[in-house]
N, CA, C and O atoms as a Tripos MOL2 file, in Angstrom:
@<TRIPOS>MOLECULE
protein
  276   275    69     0     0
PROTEIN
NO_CHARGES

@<TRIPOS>ATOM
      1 N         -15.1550  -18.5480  -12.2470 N.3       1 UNK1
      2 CA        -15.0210  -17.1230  -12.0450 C.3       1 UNK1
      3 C         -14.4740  -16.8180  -10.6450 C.2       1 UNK1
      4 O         -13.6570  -15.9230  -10.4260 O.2       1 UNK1
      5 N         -14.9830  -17.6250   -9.7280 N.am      2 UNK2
      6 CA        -14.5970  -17.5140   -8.0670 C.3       2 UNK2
      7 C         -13.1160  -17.2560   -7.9150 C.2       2 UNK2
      8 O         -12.7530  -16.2610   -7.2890 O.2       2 UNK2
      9 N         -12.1590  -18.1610   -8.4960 N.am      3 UNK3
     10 CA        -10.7170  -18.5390   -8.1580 C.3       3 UNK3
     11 C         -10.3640  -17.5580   -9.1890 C.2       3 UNK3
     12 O          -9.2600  -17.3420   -8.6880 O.2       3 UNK3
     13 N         -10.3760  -16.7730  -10.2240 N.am      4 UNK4
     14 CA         -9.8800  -15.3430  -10.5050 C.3       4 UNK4
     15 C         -10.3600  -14.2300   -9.8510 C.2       4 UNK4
     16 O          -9.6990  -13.2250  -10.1080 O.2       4 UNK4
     17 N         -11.3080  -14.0540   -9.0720 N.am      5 UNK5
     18 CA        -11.8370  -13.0760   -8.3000 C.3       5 UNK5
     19 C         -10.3270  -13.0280   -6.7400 C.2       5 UNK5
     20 O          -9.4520  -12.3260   -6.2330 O.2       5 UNK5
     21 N         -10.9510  -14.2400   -6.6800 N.am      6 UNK6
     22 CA         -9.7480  -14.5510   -5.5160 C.3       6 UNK6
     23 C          -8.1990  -14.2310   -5.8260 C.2       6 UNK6
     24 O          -7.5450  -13.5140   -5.0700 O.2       6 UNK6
     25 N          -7.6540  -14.8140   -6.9930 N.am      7 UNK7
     26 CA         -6.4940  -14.3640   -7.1110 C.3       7 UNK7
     27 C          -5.9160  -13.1320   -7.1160 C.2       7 UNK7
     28 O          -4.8060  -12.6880   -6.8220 O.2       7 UNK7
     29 N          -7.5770  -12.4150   -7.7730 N.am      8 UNK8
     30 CA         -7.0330  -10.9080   -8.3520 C.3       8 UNK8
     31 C          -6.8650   -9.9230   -6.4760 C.2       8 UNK8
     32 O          -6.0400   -9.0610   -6.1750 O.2       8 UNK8
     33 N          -8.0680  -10.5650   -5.5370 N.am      9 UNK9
     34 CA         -7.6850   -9.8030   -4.4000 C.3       9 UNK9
     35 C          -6.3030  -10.3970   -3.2380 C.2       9 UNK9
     36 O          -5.8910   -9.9430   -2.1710 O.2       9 UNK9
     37 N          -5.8640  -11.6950   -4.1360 N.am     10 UNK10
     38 CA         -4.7770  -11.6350   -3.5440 C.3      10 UNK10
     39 C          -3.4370  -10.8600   -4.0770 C.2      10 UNK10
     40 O          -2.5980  -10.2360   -3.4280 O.2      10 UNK10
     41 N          -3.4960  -11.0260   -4.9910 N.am     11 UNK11
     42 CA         -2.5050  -10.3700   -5.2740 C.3      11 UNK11
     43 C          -2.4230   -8.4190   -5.9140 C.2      11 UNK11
     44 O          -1.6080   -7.7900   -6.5890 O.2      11 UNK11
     45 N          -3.7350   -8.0760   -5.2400 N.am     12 UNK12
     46 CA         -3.8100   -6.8780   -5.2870 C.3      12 UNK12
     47 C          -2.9020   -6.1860   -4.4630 C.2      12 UNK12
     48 O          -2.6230   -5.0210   -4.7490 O.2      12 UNK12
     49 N          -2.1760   -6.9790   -3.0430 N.am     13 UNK13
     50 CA         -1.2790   -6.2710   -2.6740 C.3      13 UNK13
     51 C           0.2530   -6.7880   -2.6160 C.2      13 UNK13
     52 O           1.0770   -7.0080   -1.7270 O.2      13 UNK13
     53 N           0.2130   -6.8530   -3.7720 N.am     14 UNK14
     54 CA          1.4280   -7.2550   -4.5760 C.3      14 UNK14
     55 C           2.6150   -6.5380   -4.2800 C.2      14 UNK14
     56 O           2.5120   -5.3640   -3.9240 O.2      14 UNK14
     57 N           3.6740   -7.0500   -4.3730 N.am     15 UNK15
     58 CA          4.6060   -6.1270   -3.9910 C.3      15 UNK15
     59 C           5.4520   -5.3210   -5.0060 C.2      15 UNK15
     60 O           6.2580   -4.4040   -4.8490 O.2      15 UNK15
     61 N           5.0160   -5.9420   -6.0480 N.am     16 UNK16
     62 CA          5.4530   -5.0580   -7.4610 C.3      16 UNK16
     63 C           4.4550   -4.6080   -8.2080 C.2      16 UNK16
     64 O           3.4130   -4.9730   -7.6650 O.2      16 UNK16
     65 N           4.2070   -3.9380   -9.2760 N.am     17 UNK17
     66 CA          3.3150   -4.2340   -9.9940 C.3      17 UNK17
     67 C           3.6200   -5.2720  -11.2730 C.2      17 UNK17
     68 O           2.6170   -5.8110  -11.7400 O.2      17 UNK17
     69 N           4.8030   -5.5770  -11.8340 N.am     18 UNK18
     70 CA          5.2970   -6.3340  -12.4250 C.3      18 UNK18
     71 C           4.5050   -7.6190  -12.1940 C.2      18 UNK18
     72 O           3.6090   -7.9850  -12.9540 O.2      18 UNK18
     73 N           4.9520   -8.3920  -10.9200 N.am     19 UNK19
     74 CA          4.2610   -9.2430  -10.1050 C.3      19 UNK19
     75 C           2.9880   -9.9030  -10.1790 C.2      19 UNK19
     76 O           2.6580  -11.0890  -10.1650 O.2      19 UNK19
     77 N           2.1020   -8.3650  -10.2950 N.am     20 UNK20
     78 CA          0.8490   -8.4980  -10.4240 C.3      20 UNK20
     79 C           0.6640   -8.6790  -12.2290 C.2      20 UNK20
     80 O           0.2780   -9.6980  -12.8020 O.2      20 UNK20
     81 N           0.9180   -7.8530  -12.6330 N.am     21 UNK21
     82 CA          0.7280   -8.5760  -14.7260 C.3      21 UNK21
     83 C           1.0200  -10.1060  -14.5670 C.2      21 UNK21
     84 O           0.2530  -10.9790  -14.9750 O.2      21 UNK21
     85 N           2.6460  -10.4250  -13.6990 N.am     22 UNK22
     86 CA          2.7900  -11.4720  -14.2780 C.3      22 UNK22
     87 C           1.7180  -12.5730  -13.8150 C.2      22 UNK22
     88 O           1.4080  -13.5350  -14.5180 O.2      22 UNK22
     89 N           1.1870  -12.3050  -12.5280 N.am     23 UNK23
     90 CA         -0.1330  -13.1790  -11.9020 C.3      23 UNK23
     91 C          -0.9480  -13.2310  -12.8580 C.2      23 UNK23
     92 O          -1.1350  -14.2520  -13.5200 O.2      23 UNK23
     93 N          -1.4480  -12.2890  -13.0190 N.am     24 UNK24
     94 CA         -2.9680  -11.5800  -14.2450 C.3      24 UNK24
     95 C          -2.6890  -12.3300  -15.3600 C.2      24 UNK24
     96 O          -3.7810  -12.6110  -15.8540 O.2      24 UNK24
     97 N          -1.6220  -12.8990  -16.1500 N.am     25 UNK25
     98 CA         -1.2850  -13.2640  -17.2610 C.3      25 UNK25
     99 C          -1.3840  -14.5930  -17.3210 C.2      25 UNK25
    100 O          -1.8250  -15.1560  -18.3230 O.2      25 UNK25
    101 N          -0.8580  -15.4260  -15.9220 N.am     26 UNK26
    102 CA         -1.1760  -16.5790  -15.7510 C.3      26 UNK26
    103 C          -2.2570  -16.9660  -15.4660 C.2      26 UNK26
    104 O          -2.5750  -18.1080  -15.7980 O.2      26 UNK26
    105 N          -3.0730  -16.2170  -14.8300 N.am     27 UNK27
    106 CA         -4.5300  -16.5560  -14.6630 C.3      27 UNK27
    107 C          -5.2350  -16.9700  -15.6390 C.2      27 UNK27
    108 O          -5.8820  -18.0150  -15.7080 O.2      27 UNK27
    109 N          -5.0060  -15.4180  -17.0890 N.am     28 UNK28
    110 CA         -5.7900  -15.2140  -18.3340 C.3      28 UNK28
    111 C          -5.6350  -16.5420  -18.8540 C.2      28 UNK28
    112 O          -6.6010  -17.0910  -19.3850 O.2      28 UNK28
    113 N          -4.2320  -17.2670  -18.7330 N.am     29 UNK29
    114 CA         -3.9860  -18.0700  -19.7310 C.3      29 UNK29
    115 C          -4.6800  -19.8680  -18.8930 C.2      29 UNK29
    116 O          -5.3320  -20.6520  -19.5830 O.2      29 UNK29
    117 N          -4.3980  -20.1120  -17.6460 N.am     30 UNK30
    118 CA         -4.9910  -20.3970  -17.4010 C.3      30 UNK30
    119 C          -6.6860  -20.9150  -17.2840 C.2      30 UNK30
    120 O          -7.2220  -22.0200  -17.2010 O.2      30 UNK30
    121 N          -7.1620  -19.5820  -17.3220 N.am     31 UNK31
    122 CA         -9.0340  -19.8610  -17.5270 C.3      31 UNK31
    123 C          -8.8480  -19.8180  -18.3800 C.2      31 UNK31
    124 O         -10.0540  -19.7030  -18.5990 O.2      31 UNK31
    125 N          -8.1800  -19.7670  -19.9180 N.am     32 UNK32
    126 CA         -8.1930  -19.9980  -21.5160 C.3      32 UNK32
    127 C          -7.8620  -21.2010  -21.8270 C.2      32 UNK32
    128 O          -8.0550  -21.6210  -22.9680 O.2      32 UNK32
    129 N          -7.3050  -21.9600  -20.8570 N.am     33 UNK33
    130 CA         -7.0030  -23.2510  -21.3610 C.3      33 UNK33
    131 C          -8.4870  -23.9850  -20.9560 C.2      33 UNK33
    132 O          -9.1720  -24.6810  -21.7050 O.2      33 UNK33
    133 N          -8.7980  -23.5870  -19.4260 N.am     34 UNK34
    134 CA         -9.9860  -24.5330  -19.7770 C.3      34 UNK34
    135 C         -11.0780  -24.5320  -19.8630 C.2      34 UNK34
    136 O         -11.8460  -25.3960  -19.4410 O.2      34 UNK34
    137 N         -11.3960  -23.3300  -20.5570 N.am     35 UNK35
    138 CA        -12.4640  -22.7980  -21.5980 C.3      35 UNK35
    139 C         -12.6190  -24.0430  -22.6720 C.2      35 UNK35
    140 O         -13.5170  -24.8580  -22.8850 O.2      35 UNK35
    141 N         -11.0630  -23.7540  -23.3590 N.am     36 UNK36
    142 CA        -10.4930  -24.9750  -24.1550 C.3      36 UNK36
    143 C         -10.9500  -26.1960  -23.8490 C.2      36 UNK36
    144 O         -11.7860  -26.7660  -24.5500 O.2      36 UNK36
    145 N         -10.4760  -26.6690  -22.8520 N.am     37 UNK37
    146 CA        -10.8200  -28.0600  -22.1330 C.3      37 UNK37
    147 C          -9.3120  -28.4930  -22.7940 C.2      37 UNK37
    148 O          -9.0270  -29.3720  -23.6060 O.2      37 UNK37
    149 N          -8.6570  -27.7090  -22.2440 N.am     38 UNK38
    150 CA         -6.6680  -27.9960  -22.6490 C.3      38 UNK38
    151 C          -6.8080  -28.3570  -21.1030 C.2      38 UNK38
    152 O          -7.5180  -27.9240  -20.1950 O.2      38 UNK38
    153 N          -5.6070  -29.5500  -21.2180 N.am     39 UNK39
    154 CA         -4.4730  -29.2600  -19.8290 C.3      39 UNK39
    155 C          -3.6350  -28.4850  -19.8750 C.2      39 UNK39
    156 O          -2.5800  -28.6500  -20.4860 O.2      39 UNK39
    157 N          -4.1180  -26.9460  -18.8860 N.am     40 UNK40
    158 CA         -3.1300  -26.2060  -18.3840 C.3      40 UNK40
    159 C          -1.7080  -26.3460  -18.0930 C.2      40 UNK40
    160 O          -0.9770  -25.4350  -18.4800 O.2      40 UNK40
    161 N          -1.1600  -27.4030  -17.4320 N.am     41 UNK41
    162 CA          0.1970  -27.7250  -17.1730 C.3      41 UNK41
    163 C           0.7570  -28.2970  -18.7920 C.2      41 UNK41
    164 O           1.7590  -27.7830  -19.2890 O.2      41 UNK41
    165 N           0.3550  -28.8740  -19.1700 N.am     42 UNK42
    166 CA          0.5500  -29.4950  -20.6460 C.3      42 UNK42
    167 C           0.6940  -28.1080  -21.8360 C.2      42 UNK42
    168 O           1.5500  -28.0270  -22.7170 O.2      42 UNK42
    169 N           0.0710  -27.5390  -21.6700 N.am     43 UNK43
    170 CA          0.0050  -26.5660  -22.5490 C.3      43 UNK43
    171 C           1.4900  -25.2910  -22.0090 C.2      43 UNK43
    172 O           2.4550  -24.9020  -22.6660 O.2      43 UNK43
    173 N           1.1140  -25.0100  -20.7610 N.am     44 UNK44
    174 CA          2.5170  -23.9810  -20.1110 C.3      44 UNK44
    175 C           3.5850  -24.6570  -20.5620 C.2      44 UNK44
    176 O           4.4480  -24.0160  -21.1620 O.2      44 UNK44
    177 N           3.7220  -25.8610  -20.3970 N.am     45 UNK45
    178 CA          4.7380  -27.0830  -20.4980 C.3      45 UNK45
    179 C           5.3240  -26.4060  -21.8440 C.2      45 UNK45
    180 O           6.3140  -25.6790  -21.9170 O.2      45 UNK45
    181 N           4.5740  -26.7700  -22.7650 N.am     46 UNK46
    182 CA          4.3980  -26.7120  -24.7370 C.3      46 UNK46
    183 C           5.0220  -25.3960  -24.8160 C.2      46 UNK46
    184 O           6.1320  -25.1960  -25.3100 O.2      46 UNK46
    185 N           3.9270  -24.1120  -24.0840 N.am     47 UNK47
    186 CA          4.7330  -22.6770  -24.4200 C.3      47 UNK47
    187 C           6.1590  -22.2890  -24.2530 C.2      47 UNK47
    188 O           6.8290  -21.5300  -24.9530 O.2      47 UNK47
    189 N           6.5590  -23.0920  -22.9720 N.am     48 UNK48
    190 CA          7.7650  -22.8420  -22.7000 C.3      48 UNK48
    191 C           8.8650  -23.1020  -23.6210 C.2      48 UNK48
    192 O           9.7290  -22.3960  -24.1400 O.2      48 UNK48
    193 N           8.4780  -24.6700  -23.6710 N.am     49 UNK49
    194 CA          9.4440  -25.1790  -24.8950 C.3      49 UNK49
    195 C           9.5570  -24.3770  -26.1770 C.2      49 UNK49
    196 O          10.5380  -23.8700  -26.7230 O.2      49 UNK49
    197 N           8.1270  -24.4100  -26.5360 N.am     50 UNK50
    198 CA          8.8370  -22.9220  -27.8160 C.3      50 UNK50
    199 C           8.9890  -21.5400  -28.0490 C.2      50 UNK50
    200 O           9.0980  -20.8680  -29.0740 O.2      50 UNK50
    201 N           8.9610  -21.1620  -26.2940 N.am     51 UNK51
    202 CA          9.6770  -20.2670  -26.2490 C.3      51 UNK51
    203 C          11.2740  -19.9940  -26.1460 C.2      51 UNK51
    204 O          11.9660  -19.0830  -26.6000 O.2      51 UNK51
    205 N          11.6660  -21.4320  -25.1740 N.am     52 UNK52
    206 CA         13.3450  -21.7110  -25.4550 C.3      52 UNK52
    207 C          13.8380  -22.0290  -26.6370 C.2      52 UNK52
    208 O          14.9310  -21.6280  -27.0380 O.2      52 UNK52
    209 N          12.8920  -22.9410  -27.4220 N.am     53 UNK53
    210 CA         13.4960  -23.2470  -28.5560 C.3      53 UNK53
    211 C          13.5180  -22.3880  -29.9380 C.2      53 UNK53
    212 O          14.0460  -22.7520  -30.9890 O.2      53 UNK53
    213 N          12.7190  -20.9800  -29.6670 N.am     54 UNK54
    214 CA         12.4020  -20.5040  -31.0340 C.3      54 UNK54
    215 C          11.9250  -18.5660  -30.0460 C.2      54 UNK54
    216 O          10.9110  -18.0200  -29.6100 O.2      54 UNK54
    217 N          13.3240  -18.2620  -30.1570 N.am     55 UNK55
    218 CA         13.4300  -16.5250  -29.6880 C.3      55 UNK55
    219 C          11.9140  -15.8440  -30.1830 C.2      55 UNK55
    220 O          11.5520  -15.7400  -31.3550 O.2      55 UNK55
    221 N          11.1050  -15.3970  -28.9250 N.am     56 UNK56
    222 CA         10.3530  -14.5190  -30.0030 C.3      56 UNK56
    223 C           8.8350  -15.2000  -30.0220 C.2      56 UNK56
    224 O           7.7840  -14.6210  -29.7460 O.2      56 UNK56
    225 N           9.0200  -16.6900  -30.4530 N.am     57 UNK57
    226 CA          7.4170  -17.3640  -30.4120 C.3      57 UNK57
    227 C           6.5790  -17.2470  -29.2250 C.2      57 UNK57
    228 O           7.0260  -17.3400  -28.0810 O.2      57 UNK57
    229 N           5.1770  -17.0120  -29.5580 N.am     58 UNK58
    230 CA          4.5720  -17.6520  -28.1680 C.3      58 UNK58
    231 C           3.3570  -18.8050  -28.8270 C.2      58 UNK58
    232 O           2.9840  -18.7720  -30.0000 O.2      58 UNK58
    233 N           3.0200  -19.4800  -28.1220 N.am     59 UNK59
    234 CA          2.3850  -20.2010  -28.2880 C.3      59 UNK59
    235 C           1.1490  -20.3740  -27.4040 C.2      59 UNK59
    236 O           1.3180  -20.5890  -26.2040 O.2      59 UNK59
    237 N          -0.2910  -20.2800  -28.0060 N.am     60 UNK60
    238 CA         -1.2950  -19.8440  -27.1690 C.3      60 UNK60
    239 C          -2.1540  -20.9970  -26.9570 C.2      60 UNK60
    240 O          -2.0010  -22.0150  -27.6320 O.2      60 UNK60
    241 N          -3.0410  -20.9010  -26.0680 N.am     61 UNK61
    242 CA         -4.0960  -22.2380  -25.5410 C.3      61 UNK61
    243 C          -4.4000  -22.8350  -27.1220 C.2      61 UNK61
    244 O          -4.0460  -23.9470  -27.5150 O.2      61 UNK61
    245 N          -5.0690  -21.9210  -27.8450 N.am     62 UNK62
    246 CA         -6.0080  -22.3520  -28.6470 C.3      62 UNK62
    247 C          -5.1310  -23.1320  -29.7730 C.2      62 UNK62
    248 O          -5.4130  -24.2640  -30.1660 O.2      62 UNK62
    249 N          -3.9510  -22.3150  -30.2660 N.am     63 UNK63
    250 CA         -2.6740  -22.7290  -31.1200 C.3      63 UNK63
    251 C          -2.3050  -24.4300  -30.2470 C.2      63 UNK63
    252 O          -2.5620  -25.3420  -31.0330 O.2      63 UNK63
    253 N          -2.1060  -24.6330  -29.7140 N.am     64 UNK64
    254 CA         -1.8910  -25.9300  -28.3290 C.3      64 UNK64
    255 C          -3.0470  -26.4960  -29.0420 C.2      64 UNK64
    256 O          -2.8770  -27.5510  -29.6540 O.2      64 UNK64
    257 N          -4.0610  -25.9980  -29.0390 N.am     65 UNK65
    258 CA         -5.0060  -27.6140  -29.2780 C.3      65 UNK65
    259 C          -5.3840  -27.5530  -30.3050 C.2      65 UNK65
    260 O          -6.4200  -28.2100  -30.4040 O.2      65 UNK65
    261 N          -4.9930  -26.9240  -31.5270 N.am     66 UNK66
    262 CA         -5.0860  -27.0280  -32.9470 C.3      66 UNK66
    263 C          -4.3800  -27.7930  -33.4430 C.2      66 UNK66
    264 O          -4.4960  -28.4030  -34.5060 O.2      66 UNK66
    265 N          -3.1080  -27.8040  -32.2120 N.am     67 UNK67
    266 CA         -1.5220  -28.8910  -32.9960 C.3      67 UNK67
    267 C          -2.0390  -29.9090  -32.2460 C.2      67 UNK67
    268 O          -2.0070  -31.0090  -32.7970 O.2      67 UNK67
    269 N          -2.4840  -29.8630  -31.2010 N.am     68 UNK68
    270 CA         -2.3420  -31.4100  -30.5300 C.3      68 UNK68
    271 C          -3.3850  -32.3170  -31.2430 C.2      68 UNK68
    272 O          -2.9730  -33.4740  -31.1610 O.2      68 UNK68
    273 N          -4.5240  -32.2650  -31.8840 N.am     69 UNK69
    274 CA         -5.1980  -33.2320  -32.4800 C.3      69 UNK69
    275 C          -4.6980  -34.1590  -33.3170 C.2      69 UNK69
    276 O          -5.4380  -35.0110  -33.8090 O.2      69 UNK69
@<TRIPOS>BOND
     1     1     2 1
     2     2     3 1
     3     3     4 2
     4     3     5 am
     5     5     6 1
     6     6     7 1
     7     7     8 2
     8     7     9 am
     9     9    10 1
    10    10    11 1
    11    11    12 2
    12    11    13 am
    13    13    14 1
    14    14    15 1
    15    15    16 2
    16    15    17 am
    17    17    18 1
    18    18    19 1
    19    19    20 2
    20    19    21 am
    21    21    22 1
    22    22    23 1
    23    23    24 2
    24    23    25 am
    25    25    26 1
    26    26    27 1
    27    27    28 2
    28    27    29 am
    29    29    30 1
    30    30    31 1
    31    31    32 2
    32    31    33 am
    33    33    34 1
    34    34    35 1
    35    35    36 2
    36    35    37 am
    37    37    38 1
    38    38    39 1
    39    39    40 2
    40    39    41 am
    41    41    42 1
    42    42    43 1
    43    43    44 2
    44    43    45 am
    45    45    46 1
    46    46    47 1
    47    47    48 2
    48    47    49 am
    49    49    50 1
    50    50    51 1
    51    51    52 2
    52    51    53 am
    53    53    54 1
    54    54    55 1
    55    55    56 2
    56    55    57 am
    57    57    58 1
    58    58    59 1
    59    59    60 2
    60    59    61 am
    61    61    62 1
    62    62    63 1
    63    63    64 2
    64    63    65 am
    65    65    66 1
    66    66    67 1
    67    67    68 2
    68    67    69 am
    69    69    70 1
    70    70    71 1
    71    71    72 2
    72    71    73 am
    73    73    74 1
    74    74    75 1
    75    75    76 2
    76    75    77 am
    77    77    78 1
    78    78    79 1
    79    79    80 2
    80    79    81 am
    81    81    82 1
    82    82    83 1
    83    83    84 2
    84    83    85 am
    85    85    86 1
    86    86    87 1
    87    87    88 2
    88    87    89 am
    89    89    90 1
    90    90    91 1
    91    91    92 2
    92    91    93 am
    93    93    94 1
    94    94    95 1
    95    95    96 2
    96    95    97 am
    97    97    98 1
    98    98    99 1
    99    99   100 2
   100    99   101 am
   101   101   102 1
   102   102   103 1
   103   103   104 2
   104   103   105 am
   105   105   106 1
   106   106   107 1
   107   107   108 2
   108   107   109 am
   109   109   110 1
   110   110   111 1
   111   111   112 2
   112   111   113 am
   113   113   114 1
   114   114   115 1
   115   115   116 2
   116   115   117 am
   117   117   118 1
   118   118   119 1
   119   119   120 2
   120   119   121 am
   121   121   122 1
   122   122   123 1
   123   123   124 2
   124   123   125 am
   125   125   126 1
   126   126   127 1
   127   127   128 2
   128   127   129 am
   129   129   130 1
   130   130   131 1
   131   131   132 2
   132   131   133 am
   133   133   134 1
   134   134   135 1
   135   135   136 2
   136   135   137 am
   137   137   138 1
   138   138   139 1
   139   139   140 2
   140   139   141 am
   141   141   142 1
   142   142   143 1
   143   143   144 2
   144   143   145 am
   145   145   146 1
   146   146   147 1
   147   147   148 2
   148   147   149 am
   149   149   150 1
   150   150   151 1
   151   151   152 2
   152   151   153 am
   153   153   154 1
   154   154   155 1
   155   155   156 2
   156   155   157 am
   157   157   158 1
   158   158   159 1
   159   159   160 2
   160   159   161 am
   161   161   162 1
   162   162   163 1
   163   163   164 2
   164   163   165 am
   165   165   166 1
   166   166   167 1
   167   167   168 2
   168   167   169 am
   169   169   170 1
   170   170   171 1
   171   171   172 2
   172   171   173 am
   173   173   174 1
   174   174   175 1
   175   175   176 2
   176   175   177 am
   177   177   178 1
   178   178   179 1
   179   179   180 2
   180   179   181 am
   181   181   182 1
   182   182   183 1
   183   183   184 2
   184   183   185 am
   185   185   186 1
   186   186   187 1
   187   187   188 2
   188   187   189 am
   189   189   190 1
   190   190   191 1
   191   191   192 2
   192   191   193 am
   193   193   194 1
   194   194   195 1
   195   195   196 2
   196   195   197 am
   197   197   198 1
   198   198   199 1
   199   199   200 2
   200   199   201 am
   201   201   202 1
   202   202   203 1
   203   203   204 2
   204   203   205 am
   205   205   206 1
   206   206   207 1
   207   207   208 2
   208   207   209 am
   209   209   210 1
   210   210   211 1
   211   211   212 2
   212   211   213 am
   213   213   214 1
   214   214   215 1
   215   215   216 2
   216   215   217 am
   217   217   218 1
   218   218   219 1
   219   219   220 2
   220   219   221 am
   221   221   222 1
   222   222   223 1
   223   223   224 2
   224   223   225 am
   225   225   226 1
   226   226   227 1
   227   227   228 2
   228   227   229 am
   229   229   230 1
   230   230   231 1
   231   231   232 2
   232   231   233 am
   233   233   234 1
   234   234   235 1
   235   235   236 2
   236   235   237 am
   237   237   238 1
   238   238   239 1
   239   239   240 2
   240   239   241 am
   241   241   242 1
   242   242   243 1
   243   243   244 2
   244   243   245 am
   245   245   246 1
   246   246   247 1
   247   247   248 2
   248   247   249 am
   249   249   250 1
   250   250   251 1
   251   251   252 2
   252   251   253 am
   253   253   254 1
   254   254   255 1
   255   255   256 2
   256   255   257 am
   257   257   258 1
   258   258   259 1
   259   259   260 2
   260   259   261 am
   261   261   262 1
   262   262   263 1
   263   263   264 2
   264   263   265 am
   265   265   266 1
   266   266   267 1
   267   267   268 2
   268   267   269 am
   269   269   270 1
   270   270   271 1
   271   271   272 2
   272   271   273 am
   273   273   274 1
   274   274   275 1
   275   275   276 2
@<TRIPOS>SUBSTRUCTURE
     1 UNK1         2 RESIDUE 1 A UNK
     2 UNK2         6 RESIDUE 1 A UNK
     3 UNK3        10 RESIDUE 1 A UNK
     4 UNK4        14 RESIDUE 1 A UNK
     5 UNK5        18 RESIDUE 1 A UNK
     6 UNK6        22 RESIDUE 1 A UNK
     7 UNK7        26 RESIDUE 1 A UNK
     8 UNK8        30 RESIDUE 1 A UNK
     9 UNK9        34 RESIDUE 1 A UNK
    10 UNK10       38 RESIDUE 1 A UNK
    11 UNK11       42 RESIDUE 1 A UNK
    12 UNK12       46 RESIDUE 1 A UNK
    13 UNK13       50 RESIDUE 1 A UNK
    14 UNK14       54 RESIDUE 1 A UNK
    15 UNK15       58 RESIDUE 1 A UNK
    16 UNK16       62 RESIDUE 1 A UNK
    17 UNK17       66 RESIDUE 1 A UNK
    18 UNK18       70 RESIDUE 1 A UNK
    19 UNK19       74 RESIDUE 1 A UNK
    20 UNK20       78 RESIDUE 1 A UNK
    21 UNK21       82 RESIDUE 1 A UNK
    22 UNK22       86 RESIDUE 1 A UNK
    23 UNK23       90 RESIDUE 1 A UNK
    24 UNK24       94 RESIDUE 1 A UNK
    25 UNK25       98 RESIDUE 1 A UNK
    26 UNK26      102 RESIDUE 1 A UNK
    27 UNK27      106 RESIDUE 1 A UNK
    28 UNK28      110 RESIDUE 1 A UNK
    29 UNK29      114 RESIDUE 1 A UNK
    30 UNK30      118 RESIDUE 1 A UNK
    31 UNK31      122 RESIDUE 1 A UNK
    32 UNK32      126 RESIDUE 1 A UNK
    33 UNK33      130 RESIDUE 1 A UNK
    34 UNK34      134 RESIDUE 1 A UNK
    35 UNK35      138 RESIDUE 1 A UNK
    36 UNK36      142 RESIDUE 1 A UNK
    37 UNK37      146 RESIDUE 1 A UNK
    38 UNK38      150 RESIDUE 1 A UNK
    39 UNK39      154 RESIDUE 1 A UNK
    40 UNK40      158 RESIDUE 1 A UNK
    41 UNK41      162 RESIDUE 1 A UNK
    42 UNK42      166 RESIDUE 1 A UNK
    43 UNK43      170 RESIDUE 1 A UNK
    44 UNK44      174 RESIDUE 1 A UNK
    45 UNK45      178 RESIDUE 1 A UNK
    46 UNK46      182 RESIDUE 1 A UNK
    47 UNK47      186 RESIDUE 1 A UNK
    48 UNK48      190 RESIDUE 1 A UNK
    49 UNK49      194 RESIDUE 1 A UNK
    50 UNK50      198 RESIDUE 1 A UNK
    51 UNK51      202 RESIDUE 1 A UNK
    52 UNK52      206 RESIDUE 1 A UNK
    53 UNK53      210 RESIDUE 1 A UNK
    54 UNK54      214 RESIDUE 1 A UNK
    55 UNK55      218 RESIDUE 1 A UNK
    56 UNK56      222 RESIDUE 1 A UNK
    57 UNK57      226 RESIDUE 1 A UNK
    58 UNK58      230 RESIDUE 1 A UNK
    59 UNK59      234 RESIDUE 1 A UNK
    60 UNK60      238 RESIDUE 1 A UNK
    61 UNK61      242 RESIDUE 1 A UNK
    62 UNK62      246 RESIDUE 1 A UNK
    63 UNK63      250 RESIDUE 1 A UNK
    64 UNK64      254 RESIDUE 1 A UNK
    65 UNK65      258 RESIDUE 1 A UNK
    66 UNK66      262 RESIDUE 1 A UNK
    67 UNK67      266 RESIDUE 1 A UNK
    68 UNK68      270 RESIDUE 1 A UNK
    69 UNK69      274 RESIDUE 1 A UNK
């Protein structure tokens, strides 16, 4: 909980607000991976790819470790 508390007052003075969602979003997904007990980098890794490879998809923590078993 500490290191989203922290992030959120760092980047409270954000210089966009854009900026700040896009922080907030990485965080969410972040503490969702390892809720999971996903690797975070492994999983961003995964979303990306099918987001380049397939317009439109996203691919979420939990979707990530349903396929990876």
């Amino acid at each position: 909980m500490r290191p989203a508390v922290l992030g959120r007052k760092n980047h409270h003075g954000s210089k966009s607000k854009r900026g700040t969602e896009v922080a907030a979003l990485f965080y969410s997904l972040i503490g969702t991976c390892r809720m999971l007990d996903v690797n975070p980098a492994e999983c961003l890794l995964a979303a990306e790819t099918v987001a380049i490879e397939s317009s439109g998809e996203v691919l979420l923590p939990h979707e990530f470790k349903r396929e990876k078993r």
